[in-house]
Every structure is written in C-alpha cells, then in structure tokens.
N, C-alpha and C positions, 0 to 999 in steps of 0.2 A: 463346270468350268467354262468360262467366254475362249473368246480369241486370244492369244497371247501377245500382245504389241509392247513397240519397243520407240524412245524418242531419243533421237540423236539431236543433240543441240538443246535441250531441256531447262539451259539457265538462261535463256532468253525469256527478252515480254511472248513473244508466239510460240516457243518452246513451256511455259508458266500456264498461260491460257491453254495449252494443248493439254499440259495434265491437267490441271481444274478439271474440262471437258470428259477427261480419262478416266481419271477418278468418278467418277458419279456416271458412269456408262453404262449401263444393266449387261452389255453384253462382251467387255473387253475384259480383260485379265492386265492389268500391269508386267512386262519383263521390264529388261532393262531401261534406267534412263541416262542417258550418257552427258557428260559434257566435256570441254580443254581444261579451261584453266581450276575449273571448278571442284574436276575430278576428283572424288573423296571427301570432301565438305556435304555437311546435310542439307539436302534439298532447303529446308525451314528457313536457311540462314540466308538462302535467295529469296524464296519466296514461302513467307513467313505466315502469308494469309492458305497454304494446303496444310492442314493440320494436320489432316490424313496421313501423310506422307512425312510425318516426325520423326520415324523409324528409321528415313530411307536417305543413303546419301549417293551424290550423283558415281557413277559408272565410268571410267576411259571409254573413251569411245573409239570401238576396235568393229570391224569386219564379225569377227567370230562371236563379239558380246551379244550385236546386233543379229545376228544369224537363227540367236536361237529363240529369236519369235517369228510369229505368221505375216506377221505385216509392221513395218516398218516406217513413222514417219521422219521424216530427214529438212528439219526447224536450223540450217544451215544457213550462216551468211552467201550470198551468191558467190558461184564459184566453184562451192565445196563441199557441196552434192555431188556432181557427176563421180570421182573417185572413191567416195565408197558404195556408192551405188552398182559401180562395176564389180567390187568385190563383193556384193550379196549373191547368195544361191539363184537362177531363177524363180523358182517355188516360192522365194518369199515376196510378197506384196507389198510394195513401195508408193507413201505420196510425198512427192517432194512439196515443200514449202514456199522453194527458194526459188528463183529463176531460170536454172541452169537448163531444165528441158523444154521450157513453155513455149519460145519460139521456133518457127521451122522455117526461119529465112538465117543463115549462118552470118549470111554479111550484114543482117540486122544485128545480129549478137554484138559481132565482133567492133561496128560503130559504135555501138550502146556499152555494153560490157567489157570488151578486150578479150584477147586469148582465143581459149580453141570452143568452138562449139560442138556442144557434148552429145547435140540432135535431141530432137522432141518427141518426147511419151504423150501418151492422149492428153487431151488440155482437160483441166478438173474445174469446168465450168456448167454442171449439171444443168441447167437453164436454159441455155444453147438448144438449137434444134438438134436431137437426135444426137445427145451428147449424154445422156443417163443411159444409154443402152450401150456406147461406148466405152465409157467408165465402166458398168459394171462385169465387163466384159474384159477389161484390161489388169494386166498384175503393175503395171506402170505408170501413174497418174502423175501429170503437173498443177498442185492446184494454182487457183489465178492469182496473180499482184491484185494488192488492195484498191489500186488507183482504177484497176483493171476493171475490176467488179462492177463498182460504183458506175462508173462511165459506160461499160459495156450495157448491161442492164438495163439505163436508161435509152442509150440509144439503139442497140442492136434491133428490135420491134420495129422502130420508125423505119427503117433501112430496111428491113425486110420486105414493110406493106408497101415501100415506093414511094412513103409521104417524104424523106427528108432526101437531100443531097449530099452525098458523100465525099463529093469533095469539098463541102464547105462545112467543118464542123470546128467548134470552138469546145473546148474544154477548160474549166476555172475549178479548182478543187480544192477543200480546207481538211489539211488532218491532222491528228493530234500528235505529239512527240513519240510515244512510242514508236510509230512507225520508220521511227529512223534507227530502230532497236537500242539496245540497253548500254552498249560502247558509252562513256563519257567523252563528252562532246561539249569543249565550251559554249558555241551555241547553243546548248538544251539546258544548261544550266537556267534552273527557276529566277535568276535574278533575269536572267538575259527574255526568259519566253515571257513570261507573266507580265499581259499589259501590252503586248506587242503582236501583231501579224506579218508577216511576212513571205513573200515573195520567192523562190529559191528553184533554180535547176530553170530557170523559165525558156522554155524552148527546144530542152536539152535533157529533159526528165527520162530517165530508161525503161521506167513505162509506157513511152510513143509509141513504139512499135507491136507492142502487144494488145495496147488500144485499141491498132488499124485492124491487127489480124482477129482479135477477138472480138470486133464490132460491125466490121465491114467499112468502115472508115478508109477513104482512100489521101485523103489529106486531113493534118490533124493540127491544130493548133492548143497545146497543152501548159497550163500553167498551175504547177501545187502549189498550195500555199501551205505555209504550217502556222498552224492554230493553237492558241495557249491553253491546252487540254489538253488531260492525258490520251483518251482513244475516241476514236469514231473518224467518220471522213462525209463533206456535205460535196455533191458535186454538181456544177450547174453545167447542163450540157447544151449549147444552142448548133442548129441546125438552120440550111437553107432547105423552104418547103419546095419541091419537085413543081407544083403549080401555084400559082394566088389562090387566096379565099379558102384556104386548108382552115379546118376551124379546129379549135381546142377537143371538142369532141373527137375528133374522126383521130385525134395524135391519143387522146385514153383508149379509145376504143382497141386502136392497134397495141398500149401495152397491154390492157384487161386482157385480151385476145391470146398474145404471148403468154402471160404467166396465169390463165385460167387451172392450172394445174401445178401449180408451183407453189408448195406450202411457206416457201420462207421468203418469196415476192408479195407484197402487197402494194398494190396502186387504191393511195387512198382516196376517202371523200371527194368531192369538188371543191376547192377552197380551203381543205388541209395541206398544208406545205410540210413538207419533211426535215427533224429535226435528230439532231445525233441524239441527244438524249434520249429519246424513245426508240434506240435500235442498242442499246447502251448493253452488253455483256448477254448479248444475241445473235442467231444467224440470219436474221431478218435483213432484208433490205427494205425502204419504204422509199415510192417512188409516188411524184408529183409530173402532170403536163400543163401548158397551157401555149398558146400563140399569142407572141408579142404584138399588142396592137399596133403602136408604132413603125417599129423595124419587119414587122410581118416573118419573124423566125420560131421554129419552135423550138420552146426550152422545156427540159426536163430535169428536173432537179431527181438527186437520189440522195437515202442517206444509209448508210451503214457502220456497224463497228469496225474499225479495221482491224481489229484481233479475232473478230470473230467470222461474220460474212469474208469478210478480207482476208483472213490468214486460217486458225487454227479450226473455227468452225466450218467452215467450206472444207480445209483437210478432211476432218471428222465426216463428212455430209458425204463425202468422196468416199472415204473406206467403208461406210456403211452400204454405200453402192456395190461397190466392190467384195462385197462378202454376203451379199446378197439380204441385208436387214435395208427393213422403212427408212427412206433419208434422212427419216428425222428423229431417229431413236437419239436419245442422249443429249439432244440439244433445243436449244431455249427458242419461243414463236416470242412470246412477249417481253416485253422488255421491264427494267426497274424503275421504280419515280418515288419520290424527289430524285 
C-alpha cells in the first residue's frame, strides 16, 4: 500500500487535475476527497473525464475526514486554507495550493489579499536555490501561484548571475480561463472569451508580490492577460541588462546553468520559442532567452500549463519531495500534440 493522501477542494479545475495526477501515481493511496457544495454528488458528475473514480462521490470537508491521511493537499480558494490547516494533527503533511502561506511580508498579504495573515510555510518552488532540500525536509509546503512559476523561472537565473536589473523588470503574461477557477463568471462565459484577449488586474494582480519575493524582483511591473484557452500560461519577461553588450548567449548560459539539474526546466534550442501547447497537461516549464537588439533588454519568455507546473503538478512534485520519492514519480516530462 502507497501513501494515503487526501484533497480538500477536489471539485475544482486544480482540485480535477490533482486527482487525474493521484489517480495514476504508483506510489499514493486515494483517502478522502472532499468538497462544499458538491458534498455527496459523484465525483464523474464534475469531472466526468476520471472514470476511475465512478465509484466515488466527493467527501464534507471536515478536520477529522482529512486527518486520517499522511498528507494532505488543500486545492482551496484563497483564504481557506489557513483554518483547516490549523485544525490538522502535526504529523500530517500538508501542500497548500492556495495562497494563504506563500508570503512572508504580512502587509504584502493584507494590500493584496485583505484579512489576517496566516504566515509562511516553506515556499514549494523546488527550482529555487536550495529549495528541494527544504521542501523535503518540511511537513508544511506552499506551493507557487501560476503567474509565479512562469515569471519566477524565467527570471530568478538572470538576477542571480548579475546580468539583469531588478529594479527594472516588466512582466506581460497570457493564461487560459481556468486559472480564474470553475466559480461561473460572466466574463468566462465561451461567448464573452472566444475571439477576444484581454487585459485584467493590470497593475494590481495579487501575484506582484510573490513575483518580487520569488524572483528577487525589486520593482515589478505585471500585466495578465487572459487568453481564450482553456489552460497553460506564455509569459514574457523583460529585463534591464546590469551592463551593454550582454549578449543572448551569456542570458541562456545563465538559465542552462540554473536548471542543469532540473528535470521539468528545459531551456530550449536557439530559435525555439515556447508555446503553451507543448507544456499542455505537464509539469514542464519551457523556457526561451534572447537580447532585444533594439531596446538592448533581455527577454525571456516561459511557458507552462497552469494546472499543472502552475498548480497541481508542482503540489505533486512538492509531496514527492516531501516523502522522500524522485520529483518526478507520477508526472508527465512530455507534453501531448495535436
């Protein structure tokens, strides 16, 4: 018998994608799956594509339901993790999904979010320098916002080796509908996306602050846009270079360098640019450099699923840390085409 794991919030898109991931795990056990409103209705009738899971209908989502597995993810709107997080045993092992621990500035929370800040569990950005030996080390993991990923990824390397400027960083980002999760939302409605880009949160996204502190970002200028797709996220990241005459080279060098040990980072060819479709129901990220000959900045484009690098597979990638299996038992390097 695996682990025994348990998901709170399970009738979500990154609650959906978490069991998919669960389901086909060689080394987890299914406990509980919890939801609100859903409570009692068979899993199918949400998400209709786990066949596996026909038998099974969602769980109340109680302290004690969840108690009685080893580890616990918590697929929560923000906010509504920290409370039952406080009501688990120690002993059990928690990755939140949601927000609610990733930052450690409170008065970042409370501008961005409102309310009380719940304080920060290890950030679940295995990537990070010296950040897999702290996850696997921790019963408490936050994993990252999706915006997070993408952008972090791309620029956290540059910022390390001293090529970019951190106080001049631009961020422009496309993600697909899901990531505003499964709530109906006149604006997500298929008549209103399809055919249309837009704009939204420009300046004011609650992913800013996690940006800076997960990037090294000391000034950030952030713009999502959402894109008439269902998942993935393409993010273009530009930079001011530290000196002139930084070349394209010397900006791959520095991510190659970073992720020479990172199964689910790849910085591709020279001349492949990264597209969401090929990171499509993955925990892959694919990342692109070049220096603008023009404006003389460097940009780095990333791309990732947001369900999966973004949300539920980074959770996964996180408690495999945490339980001491290969980060990458259970989850997908390649992606699906057409």
């Amino acid at each position: 018998m695996g682990t025994r794991v348990a998901v709170a919030g399970a009738s979500g898109y990154a609650g959906g994608e978490l069991l998919r991931l669960l389901v086909g795990h060689p080394e987890f056990e299914l406990g509980p799956l919890t939801a609100h409103s859903q409570a009692g209705a068979p899993i199918t009738s949400v998400h209709p594509h786990l066949v596996t899971l026909g038998d099974r209908v969602f769980d109340r989502a109680t302290p004690e339901a969840l108690s009685q597995a080893e580890l616990v993810f918590l697929a929560l709107p923000h906010g509504e993790s920290a409370a039952i997080a406080k009501a688990l045993p120690p002993h059990v092992k928690v990755v939140d999904l949601g927000a609610d621990h990733r930052l450690t500035d409170a008065d970042a929370w409370a501008a961005y979010y409102g309310g009380e800040h719940a304080g920060a569990w290890t950030y679940g950005l295995p990537e990070l320098p010296g950040q897999r030996d702290a996850i696997a080390a921790s019963n408490r993991v936050a994993a990252t916002g999706c915006y997070v990923v993408a952008s972090t990824l791309a620029l956290r390397p540059v910022i390390d080796a001293g090529l970019a400027e951190p106080t001049d960083v631009v961020v422009v980002a496309a993600s697909g509908t899901s990531g505003a999760g499964r709530t109906p939302k006149a604006n997500l409605l298929g008549s209103e996306v399809m055919g249309d880009v837009s704009a939204y949160k420009v300046g004011t996204h609650q992913h800013t602050p996690e940006i800076k502190q997960a990037s090294g970002a000391a000034s950030l200028s952030f713009t999502p846009v959402l894109a008439p797709l269902p998942r993935g996220i393409l993010a273009t990241v530009t930079a001011r270079p530290t000196r002139p005459g930084l070349s394209s080279d010397e900006v791959r060098q520095a991510l190659q360098a970073a992720y020479a040990d990172a199964p689910f980072v790849h910085v591709l060819p020279e001349g492949q640019w990264p597209r969401t479709a090929a990171t499509y129901g993955t925990n892959s990220a694919h990342l692109q450099a070049t220096v603008d000959k023009d404006a003389g900045r460097i940009i780095v484009v990333s791309a990732i699923d947001n369900l999966g690098k973004g949300a539920a597979g980074q959770a996964v990638q996180c408690a495999n840390l945490m339980l001491g299996l290969p980060e990458t038992t259970g989850l997908a390097i390649n992606g699906v085409a057409p």
